[in-house]
SEVEX-930237 format. One line per field, with one value per atom (N, C-alpha, C): residue number from 0; residue in three letters; chain; atom name; y, z, x negated. Coordinates in nm, 3 decimals, decimal comma, m for minus. Last residue first. Layout:
mivex: [NUM_...]
semi: [ALA_...]
gulum: [A_...]
seza: [CA_...]
c2: [Y_...]
c3: [Z_...]
c1: [X_...]
// end
This chain:
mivex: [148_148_148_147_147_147_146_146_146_145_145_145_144_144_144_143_143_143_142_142_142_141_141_141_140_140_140_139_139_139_138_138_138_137_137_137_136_136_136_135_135_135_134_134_134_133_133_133_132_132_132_131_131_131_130_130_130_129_129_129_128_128_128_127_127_127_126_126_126_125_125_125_124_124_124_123_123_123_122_122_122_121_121_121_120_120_120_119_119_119_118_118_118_117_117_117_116_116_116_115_115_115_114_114_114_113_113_113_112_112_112_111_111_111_110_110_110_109_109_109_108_108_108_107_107_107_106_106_106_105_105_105_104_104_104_103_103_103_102_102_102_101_101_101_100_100_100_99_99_99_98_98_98_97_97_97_96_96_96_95_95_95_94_94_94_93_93_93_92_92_92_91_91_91_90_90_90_89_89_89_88_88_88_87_87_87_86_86_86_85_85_85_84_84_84_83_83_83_82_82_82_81_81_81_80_80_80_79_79_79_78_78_78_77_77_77_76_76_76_75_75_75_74_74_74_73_73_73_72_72_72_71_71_71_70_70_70_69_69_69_68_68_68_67_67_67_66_66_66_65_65_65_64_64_64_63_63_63_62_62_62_61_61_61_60_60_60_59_59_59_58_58_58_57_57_57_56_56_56_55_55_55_54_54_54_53_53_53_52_52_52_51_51_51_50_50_50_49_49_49_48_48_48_47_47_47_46_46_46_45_45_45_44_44_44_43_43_43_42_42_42_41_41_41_40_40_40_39_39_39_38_38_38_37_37_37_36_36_36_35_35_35_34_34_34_33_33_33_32_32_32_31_31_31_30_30_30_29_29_29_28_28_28_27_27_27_26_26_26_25_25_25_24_24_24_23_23_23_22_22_22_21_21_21_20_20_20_19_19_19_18_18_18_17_17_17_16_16_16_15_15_15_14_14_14_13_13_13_12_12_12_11_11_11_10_10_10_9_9_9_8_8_8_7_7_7_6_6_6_5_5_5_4_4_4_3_3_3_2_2_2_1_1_1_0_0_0]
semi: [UNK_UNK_UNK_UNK_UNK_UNK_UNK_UNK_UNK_UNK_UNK_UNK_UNK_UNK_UNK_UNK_UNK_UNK_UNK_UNK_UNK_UNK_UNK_UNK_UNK_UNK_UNK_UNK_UNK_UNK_UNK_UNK_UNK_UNK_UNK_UNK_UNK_UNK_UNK_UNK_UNK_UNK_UNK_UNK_UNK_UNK_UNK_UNK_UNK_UNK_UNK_UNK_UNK_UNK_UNK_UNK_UNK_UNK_UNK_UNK_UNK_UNK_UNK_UNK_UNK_UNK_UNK_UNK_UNK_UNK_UNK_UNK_UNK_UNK_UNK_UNK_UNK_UNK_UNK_UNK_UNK_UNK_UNK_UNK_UNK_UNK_UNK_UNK_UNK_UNK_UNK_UNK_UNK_UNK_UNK_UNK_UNK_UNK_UNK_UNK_UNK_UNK_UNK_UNK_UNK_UNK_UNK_UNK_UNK_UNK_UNK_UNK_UNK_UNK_UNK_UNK_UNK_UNK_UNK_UNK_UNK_UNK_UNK_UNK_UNK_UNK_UNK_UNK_UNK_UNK_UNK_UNK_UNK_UNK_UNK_UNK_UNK_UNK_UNK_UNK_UNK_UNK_UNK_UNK_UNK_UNK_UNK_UNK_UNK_UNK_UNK_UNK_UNK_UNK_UNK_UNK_UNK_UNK_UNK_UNK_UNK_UNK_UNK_UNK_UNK_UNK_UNK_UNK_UNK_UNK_UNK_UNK_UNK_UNK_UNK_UNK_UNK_UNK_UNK_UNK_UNK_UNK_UNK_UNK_UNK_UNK_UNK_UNK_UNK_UNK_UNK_UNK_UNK_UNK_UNK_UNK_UNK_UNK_UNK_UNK_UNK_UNK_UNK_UNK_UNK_UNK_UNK_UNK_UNK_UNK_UNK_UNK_UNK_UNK_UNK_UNK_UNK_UNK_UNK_UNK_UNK_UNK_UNK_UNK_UNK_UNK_UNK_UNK_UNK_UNK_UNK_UNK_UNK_UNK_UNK_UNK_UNK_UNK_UNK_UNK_UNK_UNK_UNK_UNK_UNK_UNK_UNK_UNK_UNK_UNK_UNK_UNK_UNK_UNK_UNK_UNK_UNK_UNK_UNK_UNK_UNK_UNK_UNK_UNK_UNK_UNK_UNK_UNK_UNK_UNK_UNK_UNK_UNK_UNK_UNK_UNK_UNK_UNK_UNK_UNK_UNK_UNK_UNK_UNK_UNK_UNK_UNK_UNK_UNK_UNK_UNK_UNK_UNK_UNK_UNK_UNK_UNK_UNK_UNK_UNK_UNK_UNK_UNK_UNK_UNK_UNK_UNK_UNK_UNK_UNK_UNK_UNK_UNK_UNK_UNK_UNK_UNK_UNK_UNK_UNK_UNK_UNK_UNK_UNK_UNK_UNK_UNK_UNK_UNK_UNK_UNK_UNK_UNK_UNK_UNK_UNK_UNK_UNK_UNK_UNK_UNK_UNK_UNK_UNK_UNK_UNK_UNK_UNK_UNK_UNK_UNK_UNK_UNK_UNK_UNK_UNK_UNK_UNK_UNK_UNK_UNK_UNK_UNK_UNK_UNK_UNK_UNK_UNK_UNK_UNK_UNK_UNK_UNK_UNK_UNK_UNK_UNK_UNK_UNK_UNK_UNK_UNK_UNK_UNK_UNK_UNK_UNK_UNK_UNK_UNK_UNK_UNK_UNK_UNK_UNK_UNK_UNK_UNK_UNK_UNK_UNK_UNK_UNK_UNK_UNK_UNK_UNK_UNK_UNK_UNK_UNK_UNK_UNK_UNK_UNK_UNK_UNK_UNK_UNK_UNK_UNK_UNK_UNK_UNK_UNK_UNK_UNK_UNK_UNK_UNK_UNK_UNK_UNK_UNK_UNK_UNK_UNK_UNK_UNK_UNK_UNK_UNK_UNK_UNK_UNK_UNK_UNK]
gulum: [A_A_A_A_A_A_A_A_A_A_A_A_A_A_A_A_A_A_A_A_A_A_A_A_A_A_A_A_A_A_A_A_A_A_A_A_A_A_A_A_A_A_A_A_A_A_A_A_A_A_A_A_A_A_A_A_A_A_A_A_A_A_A_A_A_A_A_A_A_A_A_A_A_A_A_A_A_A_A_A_A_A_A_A_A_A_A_A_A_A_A_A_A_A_A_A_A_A_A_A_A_A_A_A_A_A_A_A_A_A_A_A_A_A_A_A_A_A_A_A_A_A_A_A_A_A_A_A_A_A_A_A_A_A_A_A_A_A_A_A_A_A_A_A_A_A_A_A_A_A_A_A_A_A_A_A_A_A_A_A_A_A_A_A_A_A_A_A_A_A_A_A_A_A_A_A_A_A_A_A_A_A_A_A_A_A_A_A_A_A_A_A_A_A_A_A_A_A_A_A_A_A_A_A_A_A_A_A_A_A_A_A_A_A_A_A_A_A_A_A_A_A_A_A_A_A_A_A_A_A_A_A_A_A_A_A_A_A_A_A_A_A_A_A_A_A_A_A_A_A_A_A_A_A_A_A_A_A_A_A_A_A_A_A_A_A_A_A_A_A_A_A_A_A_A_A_A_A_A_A_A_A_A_A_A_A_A_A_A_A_A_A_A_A_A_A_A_A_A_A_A_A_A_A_A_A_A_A_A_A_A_A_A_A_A_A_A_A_A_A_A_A_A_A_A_A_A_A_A_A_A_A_A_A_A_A_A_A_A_A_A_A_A_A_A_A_A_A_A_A_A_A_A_A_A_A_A_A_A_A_A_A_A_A_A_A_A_A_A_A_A_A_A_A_A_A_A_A_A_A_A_A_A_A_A_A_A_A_A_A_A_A_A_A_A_A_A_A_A_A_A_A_A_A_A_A_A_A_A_A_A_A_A_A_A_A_A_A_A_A_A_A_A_A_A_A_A_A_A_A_A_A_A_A_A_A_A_A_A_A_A_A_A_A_A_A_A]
seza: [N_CA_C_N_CA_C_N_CA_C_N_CA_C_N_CA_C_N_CA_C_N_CA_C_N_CA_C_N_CA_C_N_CA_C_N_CA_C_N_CA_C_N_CA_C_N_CA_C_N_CA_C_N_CA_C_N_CA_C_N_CA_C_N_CA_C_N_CA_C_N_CA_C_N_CA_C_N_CA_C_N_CA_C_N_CA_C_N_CA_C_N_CA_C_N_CA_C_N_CA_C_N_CA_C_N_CA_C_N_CA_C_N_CA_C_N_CA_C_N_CA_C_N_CA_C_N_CA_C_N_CA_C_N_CA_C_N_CA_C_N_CA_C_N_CA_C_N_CA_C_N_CA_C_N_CA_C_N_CA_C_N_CA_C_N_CA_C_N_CA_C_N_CA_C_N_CA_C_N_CA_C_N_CA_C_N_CA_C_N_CA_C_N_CA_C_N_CA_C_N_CA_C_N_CA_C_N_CA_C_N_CA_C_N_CA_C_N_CA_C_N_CA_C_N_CA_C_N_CA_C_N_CA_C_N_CA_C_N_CA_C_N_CA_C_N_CA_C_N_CA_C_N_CA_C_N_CA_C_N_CA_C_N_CA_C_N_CA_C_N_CA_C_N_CA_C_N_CA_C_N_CA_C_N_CA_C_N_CA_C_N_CA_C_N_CA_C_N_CA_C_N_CA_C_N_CA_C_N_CA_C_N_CA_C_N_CA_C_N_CA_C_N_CA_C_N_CA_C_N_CA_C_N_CA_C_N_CA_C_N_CA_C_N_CA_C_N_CA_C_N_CA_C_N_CA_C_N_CA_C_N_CA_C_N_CA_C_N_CA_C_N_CA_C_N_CA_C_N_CA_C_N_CA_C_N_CA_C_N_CA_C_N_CA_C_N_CA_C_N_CA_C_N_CA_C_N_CA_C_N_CA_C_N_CA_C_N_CA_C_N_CA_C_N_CA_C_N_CA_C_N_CA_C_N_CA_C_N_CA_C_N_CA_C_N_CA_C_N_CA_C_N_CA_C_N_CA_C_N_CA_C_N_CA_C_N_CA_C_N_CA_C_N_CA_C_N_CA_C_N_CA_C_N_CA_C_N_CA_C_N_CA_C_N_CA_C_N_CA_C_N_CA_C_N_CA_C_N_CA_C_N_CA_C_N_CA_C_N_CA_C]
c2: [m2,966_m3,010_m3,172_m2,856_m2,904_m3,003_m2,708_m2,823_m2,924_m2,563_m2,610_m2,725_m2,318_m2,422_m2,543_m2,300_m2,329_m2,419_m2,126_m2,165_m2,340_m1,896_m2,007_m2,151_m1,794_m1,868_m1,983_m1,664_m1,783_m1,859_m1,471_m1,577_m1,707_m1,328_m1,405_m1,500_m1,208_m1,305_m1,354_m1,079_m1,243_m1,313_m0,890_m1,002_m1,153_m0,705_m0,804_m0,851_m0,701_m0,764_m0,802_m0,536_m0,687_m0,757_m0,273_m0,327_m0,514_m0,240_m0,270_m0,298_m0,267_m0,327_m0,348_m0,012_m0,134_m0,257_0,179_0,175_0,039_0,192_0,133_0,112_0,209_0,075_0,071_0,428_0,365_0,253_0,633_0,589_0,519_0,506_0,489_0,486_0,715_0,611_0,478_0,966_0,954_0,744_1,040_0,951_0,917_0,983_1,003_0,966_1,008_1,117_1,088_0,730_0,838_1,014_0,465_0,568_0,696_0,121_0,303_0,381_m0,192_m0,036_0,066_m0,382_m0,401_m0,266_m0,389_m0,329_m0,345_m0,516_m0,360_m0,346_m0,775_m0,746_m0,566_m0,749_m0,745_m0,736_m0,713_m0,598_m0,631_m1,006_m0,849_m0,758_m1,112_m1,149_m1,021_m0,987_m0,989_m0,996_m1,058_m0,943_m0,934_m1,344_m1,313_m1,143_m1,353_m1,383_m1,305_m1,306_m1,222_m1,227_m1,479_m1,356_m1,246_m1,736_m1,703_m1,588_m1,713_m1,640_m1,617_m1,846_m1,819_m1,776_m2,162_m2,038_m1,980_m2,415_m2,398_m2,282_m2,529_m2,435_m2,402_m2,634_m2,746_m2,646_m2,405_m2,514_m2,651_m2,280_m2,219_m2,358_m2,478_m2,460_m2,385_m2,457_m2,561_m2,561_m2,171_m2,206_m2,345_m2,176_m2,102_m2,124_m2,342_m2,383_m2,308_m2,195_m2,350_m2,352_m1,979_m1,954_m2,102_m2,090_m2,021_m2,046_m2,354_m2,285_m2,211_m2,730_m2,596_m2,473_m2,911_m2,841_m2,791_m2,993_m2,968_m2,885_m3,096_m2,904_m2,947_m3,317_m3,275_m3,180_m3,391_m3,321_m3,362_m3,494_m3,598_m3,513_m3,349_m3,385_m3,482_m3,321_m3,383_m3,439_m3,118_m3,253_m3,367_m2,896_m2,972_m3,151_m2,861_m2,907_m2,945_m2,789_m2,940_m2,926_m2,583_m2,716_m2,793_m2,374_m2,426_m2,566_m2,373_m2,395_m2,413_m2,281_m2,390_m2,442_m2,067_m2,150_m2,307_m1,886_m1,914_m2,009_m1,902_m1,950_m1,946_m1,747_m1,892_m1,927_m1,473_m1,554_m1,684_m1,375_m1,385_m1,492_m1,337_m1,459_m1,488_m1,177_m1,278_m1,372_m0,934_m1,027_m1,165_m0,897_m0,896_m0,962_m0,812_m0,964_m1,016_m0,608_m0,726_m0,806_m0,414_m0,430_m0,600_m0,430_m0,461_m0,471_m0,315_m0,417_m0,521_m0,041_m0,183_m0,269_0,033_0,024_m0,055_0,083_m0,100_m0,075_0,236_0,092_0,022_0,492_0,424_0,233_0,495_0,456_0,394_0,596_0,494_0,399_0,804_0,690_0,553_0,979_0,955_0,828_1,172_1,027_0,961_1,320_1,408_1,250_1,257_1,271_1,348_1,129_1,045_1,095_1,351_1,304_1,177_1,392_1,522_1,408_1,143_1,201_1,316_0,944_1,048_1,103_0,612_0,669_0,785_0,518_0,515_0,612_0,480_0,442_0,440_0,495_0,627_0,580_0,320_0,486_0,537_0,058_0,055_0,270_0,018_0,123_0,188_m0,176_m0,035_0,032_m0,380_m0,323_m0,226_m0,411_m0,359_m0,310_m0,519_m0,401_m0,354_m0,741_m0,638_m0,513_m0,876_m0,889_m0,719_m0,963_m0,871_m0,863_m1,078_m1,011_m0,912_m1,314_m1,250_m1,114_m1,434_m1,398_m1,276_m1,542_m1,401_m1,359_m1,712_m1,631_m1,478_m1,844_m1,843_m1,674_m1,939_m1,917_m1,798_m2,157_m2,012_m1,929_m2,319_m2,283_m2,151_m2,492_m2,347_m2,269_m2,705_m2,602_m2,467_m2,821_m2,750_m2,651_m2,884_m2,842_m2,773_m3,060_m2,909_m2,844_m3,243_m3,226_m3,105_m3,278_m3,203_m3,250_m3,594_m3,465_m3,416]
c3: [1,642_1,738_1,709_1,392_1,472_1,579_1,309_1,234_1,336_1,478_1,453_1,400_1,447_1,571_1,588_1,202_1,220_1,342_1,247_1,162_1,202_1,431_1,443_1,330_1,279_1,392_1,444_1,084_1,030_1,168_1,224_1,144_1,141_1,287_1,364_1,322_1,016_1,113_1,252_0,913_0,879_0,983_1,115_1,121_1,022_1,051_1,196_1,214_0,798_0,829_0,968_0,818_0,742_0,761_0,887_0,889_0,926_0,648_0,802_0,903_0,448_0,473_0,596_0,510_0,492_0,506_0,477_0,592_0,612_0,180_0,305_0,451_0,113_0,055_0,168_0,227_0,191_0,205_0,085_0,185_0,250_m0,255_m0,156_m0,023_m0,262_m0,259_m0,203_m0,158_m0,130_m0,069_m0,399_m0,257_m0,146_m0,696_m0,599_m0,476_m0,876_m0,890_m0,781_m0,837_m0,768_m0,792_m0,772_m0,776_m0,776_m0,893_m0,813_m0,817_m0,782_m0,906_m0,780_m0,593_m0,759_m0,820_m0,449_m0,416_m0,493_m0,515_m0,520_m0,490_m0,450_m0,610_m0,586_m0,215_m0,274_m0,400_m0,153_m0,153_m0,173_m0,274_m0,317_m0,277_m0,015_m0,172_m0,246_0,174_0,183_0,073_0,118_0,097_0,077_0,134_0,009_m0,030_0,417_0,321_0,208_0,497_0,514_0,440_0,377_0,313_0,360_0,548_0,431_0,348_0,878_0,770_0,615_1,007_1,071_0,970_0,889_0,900_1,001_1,028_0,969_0,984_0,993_1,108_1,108_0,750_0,810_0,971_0,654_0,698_0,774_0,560_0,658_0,703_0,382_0,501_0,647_0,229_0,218_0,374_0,131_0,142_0,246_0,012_0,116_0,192_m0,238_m0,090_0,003_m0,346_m0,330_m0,159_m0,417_m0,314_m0,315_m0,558_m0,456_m0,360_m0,682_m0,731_m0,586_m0,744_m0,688_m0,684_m0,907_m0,957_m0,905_m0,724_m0,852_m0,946_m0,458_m0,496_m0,581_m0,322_m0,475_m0,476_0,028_m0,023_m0,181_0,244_0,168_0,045_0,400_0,463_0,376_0,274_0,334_0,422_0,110_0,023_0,155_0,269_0,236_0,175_0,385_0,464_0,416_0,141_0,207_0,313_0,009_m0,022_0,070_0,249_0,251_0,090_0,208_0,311_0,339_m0,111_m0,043_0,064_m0,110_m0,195_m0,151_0,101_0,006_m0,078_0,175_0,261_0,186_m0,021_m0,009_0,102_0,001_m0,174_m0,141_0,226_0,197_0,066_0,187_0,313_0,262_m0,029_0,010_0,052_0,104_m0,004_m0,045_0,329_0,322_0,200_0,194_0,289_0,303_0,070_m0,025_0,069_0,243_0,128_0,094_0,384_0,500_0,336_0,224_0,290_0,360_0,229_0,089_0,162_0,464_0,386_0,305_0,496_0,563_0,491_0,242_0,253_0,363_0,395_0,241_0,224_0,591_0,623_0,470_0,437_0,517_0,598_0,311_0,220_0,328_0,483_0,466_0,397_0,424_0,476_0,414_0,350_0,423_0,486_0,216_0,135_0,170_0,410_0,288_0,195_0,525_0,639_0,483_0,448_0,433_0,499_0,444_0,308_0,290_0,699_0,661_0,540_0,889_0,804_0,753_1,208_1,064_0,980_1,179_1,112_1,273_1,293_1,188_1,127_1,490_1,541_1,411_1,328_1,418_1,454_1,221_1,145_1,257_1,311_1,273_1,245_1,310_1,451_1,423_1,067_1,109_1,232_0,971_0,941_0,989_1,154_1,190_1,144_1,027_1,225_1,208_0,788_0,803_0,947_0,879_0,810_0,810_1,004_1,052_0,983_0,766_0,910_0,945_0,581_0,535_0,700_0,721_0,679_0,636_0,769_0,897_0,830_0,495_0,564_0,646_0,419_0,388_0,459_0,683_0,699_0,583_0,600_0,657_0,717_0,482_0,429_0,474_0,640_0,550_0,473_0,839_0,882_0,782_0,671_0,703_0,772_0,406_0,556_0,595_0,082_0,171_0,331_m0,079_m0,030_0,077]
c1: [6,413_6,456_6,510_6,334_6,254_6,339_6,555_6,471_6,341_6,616_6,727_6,635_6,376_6,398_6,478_6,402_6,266_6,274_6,652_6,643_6,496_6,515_6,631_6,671_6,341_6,270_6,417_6,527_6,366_6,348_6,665_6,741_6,643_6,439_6,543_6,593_6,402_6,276_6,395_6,597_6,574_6,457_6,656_6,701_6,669_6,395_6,441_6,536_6,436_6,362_6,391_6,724_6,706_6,598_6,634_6,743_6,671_6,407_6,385_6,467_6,628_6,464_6,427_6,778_6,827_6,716_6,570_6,649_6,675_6,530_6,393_6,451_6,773_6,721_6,596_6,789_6,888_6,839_6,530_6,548_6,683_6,598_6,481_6,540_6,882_6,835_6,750_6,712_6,849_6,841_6,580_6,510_6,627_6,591_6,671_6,613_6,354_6,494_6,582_6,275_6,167_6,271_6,290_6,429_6,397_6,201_6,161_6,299_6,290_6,352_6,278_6,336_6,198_6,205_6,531_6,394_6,255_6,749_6,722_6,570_6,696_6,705_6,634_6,720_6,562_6,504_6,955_6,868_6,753_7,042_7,055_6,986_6,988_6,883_6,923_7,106_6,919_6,920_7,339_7,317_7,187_7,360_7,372_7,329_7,274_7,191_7,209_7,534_7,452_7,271_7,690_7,710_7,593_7,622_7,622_7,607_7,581_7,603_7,565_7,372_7,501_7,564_7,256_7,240_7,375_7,307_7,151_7,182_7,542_7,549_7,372_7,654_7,599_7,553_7,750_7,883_7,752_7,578_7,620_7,718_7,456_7,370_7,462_7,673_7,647_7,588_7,646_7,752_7,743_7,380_7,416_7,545_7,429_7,329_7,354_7,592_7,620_7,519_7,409_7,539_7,596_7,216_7,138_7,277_7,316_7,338_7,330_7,259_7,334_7,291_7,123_7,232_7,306_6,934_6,892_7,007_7,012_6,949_6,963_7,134_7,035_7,125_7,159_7,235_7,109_6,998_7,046_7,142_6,856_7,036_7,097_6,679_6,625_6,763_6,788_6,720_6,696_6,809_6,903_6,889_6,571_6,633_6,793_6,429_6,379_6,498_6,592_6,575_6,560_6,535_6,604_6,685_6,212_6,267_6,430_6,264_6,159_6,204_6,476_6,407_6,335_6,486_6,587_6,521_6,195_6,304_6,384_6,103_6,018_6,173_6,289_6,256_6,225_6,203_6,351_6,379_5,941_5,984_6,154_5,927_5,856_5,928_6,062_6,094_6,041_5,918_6,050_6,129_5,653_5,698_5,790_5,720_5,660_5,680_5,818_5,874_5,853_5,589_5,735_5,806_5,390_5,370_5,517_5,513_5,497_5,456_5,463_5,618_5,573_5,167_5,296_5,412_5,168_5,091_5,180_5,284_5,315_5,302_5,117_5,245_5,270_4,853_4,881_5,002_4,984_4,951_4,930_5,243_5,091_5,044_5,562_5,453_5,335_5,626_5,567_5,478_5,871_5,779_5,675_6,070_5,993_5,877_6,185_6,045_6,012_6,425_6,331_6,185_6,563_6,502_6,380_6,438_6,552_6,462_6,445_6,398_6,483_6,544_6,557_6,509_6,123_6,319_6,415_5,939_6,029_6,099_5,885_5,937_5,905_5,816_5,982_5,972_5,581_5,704_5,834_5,443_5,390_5,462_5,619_5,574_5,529_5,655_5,833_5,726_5,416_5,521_5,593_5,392_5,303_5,376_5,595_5,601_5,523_5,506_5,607_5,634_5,340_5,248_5,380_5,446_5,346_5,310_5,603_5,653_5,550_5,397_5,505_5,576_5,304_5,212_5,299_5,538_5,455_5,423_5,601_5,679_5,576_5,386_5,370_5,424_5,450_5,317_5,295_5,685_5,689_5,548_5,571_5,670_5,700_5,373_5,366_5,444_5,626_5,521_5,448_5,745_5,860_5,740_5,597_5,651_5,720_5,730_5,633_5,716_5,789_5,834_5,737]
// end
């Protein structure tokens, strides 16, 4: 099994890269329908950027980072089931919130679909994004610290 040092070394890389997004973005969210289509390709780019990390980090931490710290509680991942583990981590006090995860992974479901007929939509889902990124990076460093300690 990997060390938790490597394990969270992609982790890190998706942290950082979504740190810079949300820091380039934080004064135009929350985001409003009339101002989505007056935004400059360069904003465009960290929004995808804060998009793709956000899912990223939300995907390798649901996955990777919280295996090894179950596998490593002695719990086999092999036949639970994303909300088993979530379930599992929140009762071991790893996360605070099960359900609040369960929403992240959902809105990342949402965030594979254009909506380009509704920006309505879009800005909803980009709201929610930047929402959610400063809390999973909270969530990550707590998380990160709990393991360490």
């Amino acid at each position: 099994m990997k060390d938790f040092s490597e394990v969270i070394k992609v982790s890190d890389i998706h942290v950082e890269r979504l740190k810079y997004a949300v820091q380039h973005l934080k004064e135009l969210f929350p985001l409003k329908v009339d101002s989505l289509g007056e935004l400059s390709m360069e904003r465009l780019s960290i929004i995808e950027l804060m998009i793709s990390r956000f899912s990223k980090l939300q995907d390798y931490v649901g996955s990777q980072v919280f295996n090894y710290i179950l596998t490593n509680s002695g719990e086999n991942t092999d036949e639970m089931t994303f909300i088993d583990k979530l379930n599992k981590l929140e009762k071991l006090r790893i996360i605070e919130s099960a359900d609040e995860w369960k929403k992240m992974r959902q809105l990342r479901n949402h965030l594979t679909h254009e909506y380009p007929d509704h920006p309505e939509i879009t800005v909803h889902f980009l709201n929610q994004t930047f929402d959610f990124s400063n809390r999973l990076l909270e969530a990550y460093k707590q998380i990160v610290k709990k393991q360490q300690n």
